[in-house]
VOPAGU-2260 file (C-alpha; in pm, 1 decimal, decimal comma):
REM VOPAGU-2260
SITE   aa  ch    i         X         Y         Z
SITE  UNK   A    0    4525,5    6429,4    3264,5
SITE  UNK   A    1    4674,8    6175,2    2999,8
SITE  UNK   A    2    4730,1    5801,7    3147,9
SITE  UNK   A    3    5082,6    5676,1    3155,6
SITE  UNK   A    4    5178,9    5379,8    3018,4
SITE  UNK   A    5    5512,5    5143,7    3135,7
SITE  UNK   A    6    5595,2    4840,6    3020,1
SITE  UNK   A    7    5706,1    4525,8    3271,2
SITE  UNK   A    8    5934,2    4225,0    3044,4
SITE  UNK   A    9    5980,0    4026,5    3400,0
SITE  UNK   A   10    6047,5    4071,7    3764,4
SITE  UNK   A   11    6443,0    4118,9    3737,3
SITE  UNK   A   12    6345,9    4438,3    3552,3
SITE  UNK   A   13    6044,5    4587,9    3785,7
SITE  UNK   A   14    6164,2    4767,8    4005,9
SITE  UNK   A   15    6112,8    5103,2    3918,1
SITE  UNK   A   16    5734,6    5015,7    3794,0
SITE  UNK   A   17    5638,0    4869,0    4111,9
SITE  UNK   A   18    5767,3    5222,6    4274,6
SITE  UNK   A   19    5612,9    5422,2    4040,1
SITE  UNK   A   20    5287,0    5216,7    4109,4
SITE  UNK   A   21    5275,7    5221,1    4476,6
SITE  UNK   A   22    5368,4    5612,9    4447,7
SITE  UNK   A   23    5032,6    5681,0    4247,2
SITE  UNK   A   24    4838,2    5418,2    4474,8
SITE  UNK   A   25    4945,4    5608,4    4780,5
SITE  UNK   A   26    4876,8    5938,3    4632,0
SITE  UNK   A   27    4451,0    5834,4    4520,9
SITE  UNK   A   28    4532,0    5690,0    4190,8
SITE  UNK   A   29    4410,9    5453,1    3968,2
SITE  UNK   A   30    4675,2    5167,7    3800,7
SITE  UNK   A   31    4572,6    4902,9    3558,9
SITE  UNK   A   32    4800,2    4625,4    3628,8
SITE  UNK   A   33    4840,5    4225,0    3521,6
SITE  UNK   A   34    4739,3    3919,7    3697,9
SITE  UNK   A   35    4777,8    3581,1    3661,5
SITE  UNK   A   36    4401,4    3600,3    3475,4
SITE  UNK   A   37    4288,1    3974,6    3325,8
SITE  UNK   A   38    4441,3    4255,9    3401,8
SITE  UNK   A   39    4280,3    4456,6    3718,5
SITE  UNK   A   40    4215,5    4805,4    3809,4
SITE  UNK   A   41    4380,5    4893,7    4151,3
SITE  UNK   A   42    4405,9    5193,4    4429,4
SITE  UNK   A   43    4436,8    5195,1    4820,6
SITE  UNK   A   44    4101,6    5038,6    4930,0
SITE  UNK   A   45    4177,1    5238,3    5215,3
SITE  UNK   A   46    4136,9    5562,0    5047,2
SITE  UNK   A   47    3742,7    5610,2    5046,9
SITE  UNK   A   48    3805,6    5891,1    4745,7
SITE  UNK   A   49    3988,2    5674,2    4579,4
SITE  UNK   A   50    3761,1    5379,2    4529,9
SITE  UNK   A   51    3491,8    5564,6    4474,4
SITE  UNK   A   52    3676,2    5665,3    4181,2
SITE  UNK   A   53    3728,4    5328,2    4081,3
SITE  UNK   A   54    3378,2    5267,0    4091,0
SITE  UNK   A   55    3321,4    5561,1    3923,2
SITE  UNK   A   56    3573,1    5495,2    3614,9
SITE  UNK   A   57    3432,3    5168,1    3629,6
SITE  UNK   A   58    3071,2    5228,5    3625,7
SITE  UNK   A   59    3036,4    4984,1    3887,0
SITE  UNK   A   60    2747,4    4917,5    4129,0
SITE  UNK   A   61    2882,6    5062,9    4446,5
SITE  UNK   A   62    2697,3    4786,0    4661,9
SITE  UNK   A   63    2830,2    4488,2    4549,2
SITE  UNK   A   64    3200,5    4572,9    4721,9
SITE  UNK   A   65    3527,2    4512,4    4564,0
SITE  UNK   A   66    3766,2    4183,9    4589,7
SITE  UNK   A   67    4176,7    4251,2    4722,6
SITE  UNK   A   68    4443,5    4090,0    4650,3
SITE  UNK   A   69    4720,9    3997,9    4869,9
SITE  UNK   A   70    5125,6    3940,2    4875,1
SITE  UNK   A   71    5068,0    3649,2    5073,5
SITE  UNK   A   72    4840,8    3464,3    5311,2
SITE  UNK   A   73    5020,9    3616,5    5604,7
SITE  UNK   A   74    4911,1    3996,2    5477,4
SITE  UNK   A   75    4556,7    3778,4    5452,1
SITE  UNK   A   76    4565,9    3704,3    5811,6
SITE  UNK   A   77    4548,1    4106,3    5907,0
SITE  UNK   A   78    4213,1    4155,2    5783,6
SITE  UNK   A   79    4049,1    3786,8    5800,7
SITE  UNK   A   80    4072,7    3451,4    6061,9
SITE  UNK   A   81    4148,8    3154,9    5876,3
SITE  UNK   A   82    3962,4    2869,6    5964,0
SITE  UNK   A   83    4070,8    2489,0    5886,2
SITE  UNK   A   84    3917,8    2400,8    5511,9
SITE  UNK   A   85    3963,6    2790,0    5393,4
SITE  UNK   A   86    4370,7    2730,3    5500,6
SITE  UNK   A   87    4377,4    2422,0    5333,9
SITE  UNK   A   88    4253,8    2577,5    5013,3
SITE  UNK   A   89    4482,9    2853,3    5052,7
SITE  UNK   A   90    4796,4    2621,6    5077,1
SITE  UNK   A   91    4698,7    2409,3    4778,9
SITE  UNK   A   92    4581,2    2696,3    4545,7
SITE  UNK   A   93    4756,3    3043,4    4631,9
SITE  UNK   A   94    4943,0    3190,9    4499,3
SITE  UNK   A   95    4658,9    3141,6    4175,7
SITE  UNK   A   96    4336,0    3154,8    4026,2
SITE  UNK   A   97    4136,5    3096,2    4358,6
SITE  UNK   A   98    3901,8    3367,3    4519,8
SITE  UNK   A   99    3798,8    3288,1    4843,8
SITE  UNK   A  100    3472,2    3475,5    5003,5
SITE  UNK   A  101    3525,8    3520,7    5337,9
SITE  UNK   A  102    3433,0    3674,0    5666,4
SITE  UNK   A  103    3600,8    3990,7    5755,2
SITE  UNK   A  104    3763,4    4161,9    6031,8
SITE  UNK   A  105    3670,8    4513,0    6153,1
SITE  UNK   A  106    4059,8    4630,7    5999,9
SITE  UNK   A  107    3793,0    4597,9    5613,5
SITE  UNK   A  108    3570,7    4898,8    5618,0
SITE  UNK   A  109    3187,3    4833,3    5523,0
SITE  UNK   A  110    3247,6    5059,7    5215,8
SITE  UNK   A  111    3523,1    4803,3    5110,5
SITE  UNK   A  112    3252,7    4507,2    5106,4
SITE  UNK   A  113    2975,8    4673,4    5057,1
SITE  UNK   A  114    2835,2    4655,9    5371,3
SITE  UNK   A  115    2780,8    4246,5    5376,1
SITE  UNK   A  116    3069,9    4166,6    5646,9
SITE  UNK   A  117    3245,9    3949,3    5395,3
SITE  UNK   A  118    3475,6    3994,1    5105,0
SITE  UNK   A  119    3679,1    3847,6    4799,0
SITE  UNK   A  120    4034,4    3781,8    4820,6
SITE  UNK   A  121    4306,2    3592,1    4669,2
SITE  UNK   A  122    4692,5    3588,0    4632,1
SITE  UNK   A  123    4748,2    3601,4    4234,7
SITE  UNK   A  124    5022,8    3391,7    4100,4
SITE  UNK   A  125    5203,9    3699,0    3960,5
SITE  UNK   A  126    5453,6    3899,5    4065,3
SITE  UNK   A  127    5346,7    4259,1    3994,3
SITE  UNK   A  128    5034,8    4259,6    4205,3
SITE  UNK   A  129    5207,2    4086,9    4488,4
SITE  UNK   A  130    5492,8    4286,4    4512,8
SITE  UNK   A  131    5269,8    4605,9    4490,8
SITE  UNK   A  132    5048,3    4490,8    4747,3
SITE  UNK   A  133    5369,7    4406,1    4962,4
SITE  UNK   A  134    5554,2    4754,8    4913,5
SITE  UNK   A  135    5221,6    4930,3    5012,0
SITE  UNK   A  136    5128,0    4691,1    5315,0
SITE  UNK   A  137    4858,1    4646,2    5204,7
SITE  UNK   A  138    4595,5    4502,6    4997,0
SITE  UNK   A  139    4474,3    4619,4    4668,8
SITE  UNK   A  140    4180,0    4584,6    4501,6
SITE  UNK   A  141    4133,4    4355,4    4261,1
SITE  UNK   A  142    3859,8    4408,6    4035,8
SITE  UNK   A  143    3882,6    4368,0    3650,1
SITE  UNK   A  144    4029,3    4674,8    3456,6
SITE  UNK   A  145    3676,7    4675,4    3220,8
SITE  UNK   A  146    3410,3    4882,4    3247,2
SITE  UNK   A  147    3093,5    4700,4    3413,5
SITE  UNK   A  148    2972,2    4435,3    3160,9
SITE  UNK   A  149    3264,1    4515,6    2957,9
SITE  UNK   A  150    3507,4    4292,0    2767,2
SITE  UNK   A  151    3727,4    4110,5    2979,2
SITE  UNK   A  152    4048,7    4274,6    2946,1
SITE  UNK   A  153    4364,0    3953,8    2895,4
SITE  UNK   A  154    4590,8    4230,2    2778,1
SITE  UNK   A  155    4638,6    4605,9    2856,3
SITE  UNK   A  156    4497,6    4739,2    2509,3
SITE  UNK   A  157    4207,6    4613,4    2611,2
SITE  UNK   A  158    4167,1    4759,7    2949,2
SITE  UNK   A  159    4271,1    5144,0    2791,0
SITE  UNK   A  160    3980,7    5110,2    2538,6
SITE  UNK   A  161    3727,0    5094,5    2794,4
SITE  UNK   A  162    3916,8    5309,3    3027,1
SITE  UNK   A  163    4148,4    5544,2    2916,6
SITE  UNK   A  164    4235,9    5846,9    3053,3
SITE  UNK   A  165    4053,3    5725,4    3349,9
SITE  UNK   A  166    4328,9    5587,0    3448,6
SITE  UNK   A  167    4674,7    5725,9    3620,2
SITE  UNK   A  168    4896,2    5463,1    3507,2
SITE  UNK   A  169    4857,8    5106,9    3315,3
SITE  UNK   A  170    5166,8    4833,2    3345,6
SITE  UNK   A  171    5188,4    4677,4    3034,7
SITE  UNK   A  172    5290,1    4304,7    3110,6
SITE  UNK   A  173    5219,2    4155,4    2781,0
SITE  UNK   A  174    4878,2    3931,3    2718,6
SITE  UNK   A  175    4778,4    3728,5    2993,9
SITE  UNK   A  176    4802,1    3305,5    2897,3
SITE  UNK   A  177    4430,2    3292,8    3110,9
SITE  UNK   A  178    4113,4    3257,5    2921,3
SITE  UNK   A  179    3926,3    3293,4    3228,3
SITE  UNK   A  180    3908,0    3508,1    3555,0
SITE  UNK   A  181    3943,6    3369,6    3908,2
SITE  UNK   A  182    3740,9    3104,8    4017,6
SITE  UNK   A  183    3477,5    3208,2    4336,9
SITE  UNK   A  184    3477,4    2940,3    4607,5
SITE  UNK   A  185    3369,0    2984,1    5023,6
SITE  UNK   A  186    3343,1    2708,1    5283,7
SITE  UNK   A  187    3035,6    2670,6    5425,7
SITE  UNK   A  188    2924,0    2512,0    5782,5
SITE  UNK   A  189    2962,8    2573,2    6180,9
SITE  UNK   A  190    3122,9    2241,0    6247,8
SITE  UNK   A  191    3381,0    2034,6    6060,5
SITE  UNK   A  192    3328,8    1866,5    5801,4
SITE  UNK   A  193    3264,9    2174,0    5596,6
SITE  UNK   A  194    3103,1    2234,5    5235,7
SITE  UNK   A  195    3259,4    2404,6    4976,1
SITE  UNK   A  196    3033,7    2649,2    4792,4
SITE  UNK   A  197    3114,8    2725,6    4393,9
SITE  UNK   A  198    3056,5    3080,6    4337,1
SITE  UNK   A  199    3196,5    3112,9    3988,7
SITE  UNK   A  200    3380,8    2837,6    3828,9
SITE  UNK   A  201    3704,9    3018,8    3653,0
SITE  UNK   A  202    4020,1    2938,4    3524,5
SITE  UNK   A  203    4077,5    2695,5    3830,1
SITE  UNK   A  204    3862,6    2400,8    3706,1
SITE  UNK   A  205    3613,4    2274,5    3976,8
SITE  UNK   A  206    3765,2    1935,4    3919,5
SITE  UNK   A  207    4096,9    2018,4    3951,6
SITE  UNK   A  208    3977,9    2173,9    4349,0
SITE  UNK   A  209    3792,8    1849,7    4405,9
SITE  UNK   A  210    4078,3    1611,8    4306,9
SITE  UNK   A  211    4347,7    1800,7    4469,8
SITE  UNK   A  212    4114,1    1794,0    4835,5
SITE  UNK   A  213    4032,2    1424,0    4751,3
SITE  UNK   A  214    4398,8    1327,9    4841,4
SITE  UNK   A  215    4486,3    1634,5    5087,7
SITE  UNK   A  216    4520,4    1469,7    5430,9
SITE  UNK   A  217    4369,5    1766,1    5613,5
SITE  UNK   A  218    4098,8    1859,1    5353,4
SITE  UNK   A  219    3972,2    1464,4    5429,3
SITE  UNK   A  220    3935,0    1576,4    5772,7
SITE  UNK   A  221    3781,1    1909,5    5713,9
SITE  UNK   A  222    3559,6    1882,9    5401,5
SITE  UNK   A  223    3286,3    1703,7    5396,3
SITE  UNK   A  224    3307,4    1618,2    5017,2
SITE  UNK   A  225    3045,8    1820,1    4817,4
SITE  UNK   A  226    3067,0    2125,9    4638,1
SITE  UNK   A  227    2762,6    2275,1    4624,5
SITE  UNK   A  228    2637,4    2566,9    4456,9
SITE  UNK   A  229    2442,7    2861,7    4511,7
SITE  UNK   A  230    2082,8    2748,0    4397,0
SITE  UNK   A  231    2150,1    2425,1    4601,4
């Protein structure tokens, strides 16, 4: 079946494209869609069939999980418990370029996260995955519309080369302004104050995170201030 291809110029004018997208999401189908970074490669993580296809088109290890992305952090709180630090760097970095790795309710099937109990998620700063994720209710996945190992894809053209008939439907909202995907973070510790733990340093700038929590009231109280980082 040939992809589809429709073209998003700003929110006033979405409507119908965020329809047509949570009509192929519901139905097992793959959409290639923009962020606030590169464009991603969505279905219902729900949908066992349907990821697996995503994993397929993707050629992605099917062990390593898949991240989600969120409306908001209230659509977050169905599927993960906030504790104090990871709220604190929700509120001073979502909606945006922050993945947080986090523990996982039992609402996140193992096949979701790859069996580890924990997964990636993040509220983008833009409007097309939130408001798909919010007309579903639900989350959607979130990896990168590339194939494994493949060029990062910072506009759709790129995404349908790798891709391409793959795919149900692409959105086509111009060339993303990021040079960079999300940046990785998860709070580590049992008792306050907490580390933070760097897991990939993205378009959210490590010192940018450590400046903003260097004069955040309640990070002061939470964090412990170090970032450390995996082979610490």
């Amino acid at each position: 079946m040939t992809s589809r291809t429709l073209t998003v110029k700003d929110e006033k004018s979405c409507d119908d494209v965020i329809q047509e997208a949570v009509r192929t999401i519901q139905d097992g189908g793959l959409v290639v869609y923009p962020t606030d970074t590169s464009y991603g490669i969505a279905c219902d993580p729900m949908q066992e069939p349907a990821l697996e296809r995503l994993i397929s088109v993707k050629k992605r290890n099917k062990g390593i999980g898949v991240p989600l992305l969120f409306s908001d952090i209230h659509q977050c709180e169905m599927y993960h418990d906030f504790e104090s630090l990871e709220r604190v760097l929700a509120r001073l970095f979502w909606p945006g370029a922050l993945t947080l790795i986090v523990t996982t309710k039992d609402a996140i099937p193992a096949y979701i996260t790859g069996g580890r109990g924990s997964a990636a998620i993040r509220v983008p700063d833009h409007f097309i995955p939130r408001r798909i994720a919010r007309e579903l209710g639900l989350p959607i996945v979130g990896t990168s519309a590339n194939l494994s190992g493949g060029e990062t894809p910072f506009e759709v053209s790129a995404a349908k080369r790798q891709l391409g008939d793959g795919v149900d439907l692409y959105i086509d909202g111009g060339p993303s302004s990021a040079k960079a995907n999300s940046t990785i973070l998860g709070v580590e510790g049992t008792e306050e104050p907490l580390n933070i733990k760097v897991y990939r340093e993205g378009s959210l700038s490590v010192e940018r995170i450590t400046d903003s929590l260097r004069i955040d009231s309640d990070a002061l109280r939470f964090w412990t201030n170090r970032i450390i980082y995996p082979d610490m």
